[in-house]
C-alpha positions, 0 to 999 in steps of 0.5 A: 118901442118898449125894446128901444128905451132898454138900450141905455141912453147913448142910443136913445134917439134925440139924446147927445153924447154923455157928458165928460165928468172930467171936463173943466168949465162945463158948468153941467149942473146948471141943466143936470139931472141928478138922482140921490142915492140912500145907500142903505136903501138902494142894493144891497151887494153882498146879502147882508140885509143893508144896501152898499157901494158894491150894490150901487155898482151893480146897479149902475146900469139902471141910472144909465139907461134912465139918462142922469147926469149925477149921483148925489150919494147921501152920507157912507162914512163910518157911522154909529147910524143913530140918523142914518148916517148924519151922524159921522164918525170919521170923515175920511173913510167908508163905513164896512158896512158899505163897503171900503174906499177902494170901492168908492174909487172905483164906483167912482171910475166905473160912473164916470165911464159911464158919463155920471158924475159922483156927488156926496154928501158933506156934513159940517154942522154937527159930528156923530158922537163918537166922531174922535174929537167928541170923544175927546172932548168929553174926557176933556176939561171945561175950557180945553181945546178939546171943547172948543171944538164943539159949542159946549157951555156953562149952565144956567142956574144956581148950579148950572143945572138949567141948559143954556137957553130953551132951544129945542132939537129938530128931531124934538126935545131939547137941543142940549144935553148935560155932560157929567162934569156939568156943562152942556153940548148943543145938538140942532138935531139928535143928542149923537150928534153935537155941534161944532163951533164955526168960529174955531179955526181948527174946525174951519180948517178940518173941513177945507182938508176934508173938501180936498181929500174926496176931490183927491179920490175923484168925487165932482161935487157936494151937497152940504147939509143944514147948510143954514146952521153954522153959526149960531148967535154968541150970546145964545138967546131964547127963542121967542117961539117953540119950534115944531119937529122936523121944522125951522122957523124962517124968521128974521135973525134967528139965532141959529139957521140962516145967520149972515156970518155962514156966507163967510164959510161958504165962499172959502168952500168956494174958493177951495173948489175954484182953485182944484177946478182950475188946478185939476181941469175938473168940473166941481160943484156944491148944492146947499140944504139950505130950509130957509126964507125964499128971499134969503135963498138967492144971498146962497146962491151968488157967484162966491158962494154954492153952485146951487141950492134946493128949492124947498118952497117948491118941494112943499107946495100943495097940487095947485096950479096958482101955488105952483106957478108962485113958486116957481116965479119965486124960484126962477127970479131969485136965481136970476138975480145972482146969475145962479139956476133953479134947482127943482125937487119933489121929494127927498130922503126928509120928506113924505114920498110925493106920490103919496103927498099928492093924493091927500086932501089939501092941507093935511100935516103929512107929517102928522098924518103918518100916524094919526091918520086918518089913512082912508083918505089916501087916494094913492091912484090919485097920488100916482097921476098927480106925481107923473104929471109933476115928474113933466113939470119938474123936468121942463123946467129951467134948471137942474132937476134932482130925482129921489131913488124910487121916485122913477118908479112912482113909490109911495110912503110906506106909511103902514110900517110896524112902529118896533121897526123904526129907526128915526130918532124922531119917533123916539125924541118926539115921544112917539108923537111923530112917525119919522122918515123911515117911509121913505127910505124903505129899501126899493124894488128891483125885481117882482119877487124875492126876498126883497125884490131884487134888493138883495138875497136875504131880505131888506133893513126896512121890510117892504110892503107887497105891492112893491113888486108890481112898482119894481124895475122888472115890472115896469120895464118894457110897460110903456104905460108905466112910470119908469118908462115915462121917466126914461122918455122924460129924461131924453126929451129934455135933453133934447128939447129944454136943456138950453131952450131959453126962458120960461113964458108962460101962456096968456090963454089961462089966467092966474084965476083959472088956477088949474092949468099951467103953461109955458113955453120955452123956445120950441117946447111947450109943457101944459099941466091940467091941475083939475078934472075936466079936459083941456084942449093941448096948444097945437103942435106935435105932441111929444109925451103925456103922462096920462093918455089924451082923450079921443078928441085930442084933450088932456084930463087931469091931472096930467101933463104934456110935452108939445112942439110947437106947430 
């Protein structure tokens, strides 16, 4: 059985044929599974330290044999890295350290060959600080159209000393900063990264140019970033509350997230990427990063606007069956509505690995907890059952199912990281009051020894701890215990069993009360997620998959999930 799931996905069992990325009209994204790339973190190709597109390439075999339908490649543009990479220089190119855009295109041929469409990141709310129109602006004066680029403003105060309003940065601090000549930039995040002006023609033009030209090299799809923070209220008020770090408020008419006039900028990407569509004969998507009110969520999701959006209020749900089920309702229904799809996730390169969120008492500030502790709590076995009984849930789903790098390996936070090794501005904006993202983004195992394990030939950006060569690609491979390979059979069976299986039922035999056991069929599949501790009896049918073993009388002990064909 280990040797059968090493032999790439068109020969597993029960798996169709790879998709054609070149195909029109496919609509794949509704039932795809896409797997984020950080490409800092993921190979590194040439032994520099830094993971790269020749690494990605090299590696290619790996997302193959786990069964994706995607790679969502999060920012590779020329960047002077102050947010990894959220800080964009130049649009238009690949940074060196990541290698070049020929070998963008041809990761780009080498993927889809392989069946895998390419997804890359967009990032229109802010450029880096370095990008040739701040620079201009800078050097340009008050009222030029240089600054009309960006949302830079007069002061407040006898001498404009003051910023023009009390809006504070997500990262922490203030989201303004003060020119030499005396006006001031807005920067939503890092102070290298300011703000464009969405109601400037020649920006709105900029980014449609931008859209083409990587459809032009060959890439299928977008994910935008902060795609709620476009537009931010003219009149510039205070904001009634102060904002905690790494959060939006989701508050009715906010000033700056999720504003009605973003919806108009939206459907001209839409109509951009319909029109290529048809042009080219290629399928073409768009997902939206779009942290906003669960109510607000479907307005992003109607047929002019994005293909998908993530569903964070399923990201941040605590282990608990009764909020689970809440969220996913809420996720489903909103879909529904605009005739769009669910799109699921645990984990992401913003957030604390799952697999360490899962094992932390109930309602602990995982944020928070990164420094402050206290770490004894962690119970990382626990963590571990709680993220592969999930990795089941997520992929049984209705919807597309996007994967964080590692998250098939079960990796957890590397929480313990020294803080002189840091590298998200929230440690040094928040006054060394939050840890940051760095955990995270920690370089992954390929291989049980080695410098990096496998990572590259000459140790990782980010140091890894020990364990992580017992989490590694060779370790699990083969293990069919292990997490990669539960992913592996995962990711084949649901293409067999619940992509086009049909709506979500979910069983009348546990009550919400109960609130510690999921279940739900769809079509001929069942998916039953024990939350607790005590063993539950399995719906009668074959048993496809569990992400714990059964009990010897044929019972599921939580946490844990199983797949069933009904009998």
């Amino acid at each position: 059985m280990a040797d059968l799931w090493r032999t790439g996905r068109r020969n597993i069992p029960g798996m169709s044929t790879p998709p054609n990325p070149t195909a029109s009209n496919s609509e794949w994204w509704r039932n795809g599974v896409v797997y984020q790339i950080y490409p800092r973190s993921f190979a590194d190709g040439n032994g520099d330290g830094t993971g790269d597109v020749m690494g990605i390439r090299a590696r290619l075999d790996h997302l193959v044999q786990l069964g994706i339908d995607a790679i969502w490649i999060s920012p590779w543009y020329p960047s002077p890295l102050l947010d990894g990479g959220y800080d964009v220089a130049n649009y238009r190119d690949i940074a060196p350290r990541f290698g070049s855009l020929d070998d963008a295109r041809a990761l780009i041929a080498d993927a889809h060959a392989a069946g895998i469409r390419i997804i890359i990141d967009l990032v229109p709310n802010h450029t880096s600080w370095d990008h040739e129109w701040f620079v201009a602006a800078r050097n340009a004066a008050p009222g030029s159209p240089e600054r009309h680029r960006y949302m830079i403003r007069p002061g407040r105060g006898t001498n404009g000393e003051l910023p023009p309003n009390n809006w504070t940065a997500v990262f922490g601090g203030s989201a303004w900063t003060r020119l030499p000549d005396g006006e001031w930039y807005l920067h939503l995040f890092d102070s290298s990264q300011p703000d464009l002006d969405w109601t400037n023609t020649e920006v709105r033009q900029e980014f449609v140019d931008i859209l083409r030209f990587w459809i032009d090299l060959g890439v299928d799809g977008f994910r935008v970033d902060v795609a709620h923070g476009l537009v931010k209220d003219p009149a510039l008020p205070d904001l009634a509350a102060t904002e905690g770090i790494l959060e939006s408020a989701l508050v009715e008419n906010h000033p700056h997230w999720d504003r009605d006039g973003v919806h108009e900028i939206i459907r001209e990407w839409r109509a951009v990427l319909d029109a290529e569509q048809a042009a080219r004969g290629r399928d073409l998507m768009m997902v939206a990063e779009a942290w906003v009110h669960p109510a607000s969520l479907p307005k992003y999701l109607r047929p002019d606007e994005y293909h998908q959006s993530f569903n964070f209020d399923f990201l941040q749900c605590e282990w608990d069956a009764g909020l689970m089920r809440a969220a996913v309702d809420r996720a489903l229904a909103g879909a529904e509505a605009v005739g769009s799809t669910a799109t699921w996730a645990l984990s992401n390169h913003d957030v604390v690995r799952h697999a360490t969120r899962y094992g932390l008492p109930p309602e602990t500030d995982w944020r928070a907890w990164l420094l402050d502790g206290p770490h004894e709590v962690l119970d990382a076995a626990l963590g571990l059952r709680r993220a592969r009984a999930a990795a089941l849930l997520l992929l049984a789903l209705p919807g597309s199912t996007y994967l964080y790098q590692g998250e098939e390996l079960g990796l957890p936070e590397v929480y313990d990281l020294p803080v002189d090794v840091l590298d998200d501005p929230v440690w040094e904006n928040s006054r060394h009051t939050r840890k940051g993202r760095d955990g995270c983004r920690v370089p992954i195992p390929w291989t049980v020894g080695g410098s990096s394990f496998g990572f590259g030939t000459d140790g990782a950006w980010l140091p890894q701890p020990a364990r992580f060569g017992s989490l590694s690609v060779e370790a699990q491979t083969g293990d069919v215990d292990s997490t990669l390979e539960l992913h592996r059979r995962a990711i084949a069976l649901r293409r067999s069993h619940w992509v086009g299986a049909g709506p979500l039922e979910w069983s009348s035999k546990f009550s919400r009360e109960e609130e510690q056991v999921l279940c739900f069929r769809r079509g001929e599949a069942i998916c039953i997620v024990n939350f607790g501790d005590e063993p539950v009896a399995v719906p009668a049918g074959t048993v496809m998959l569990t992400s714990e073993p059964l009990t010897a009388d044929g019972r599921l002990l939580g946490p844990a999930a199983a797949w069933i064909t009904a009998g």
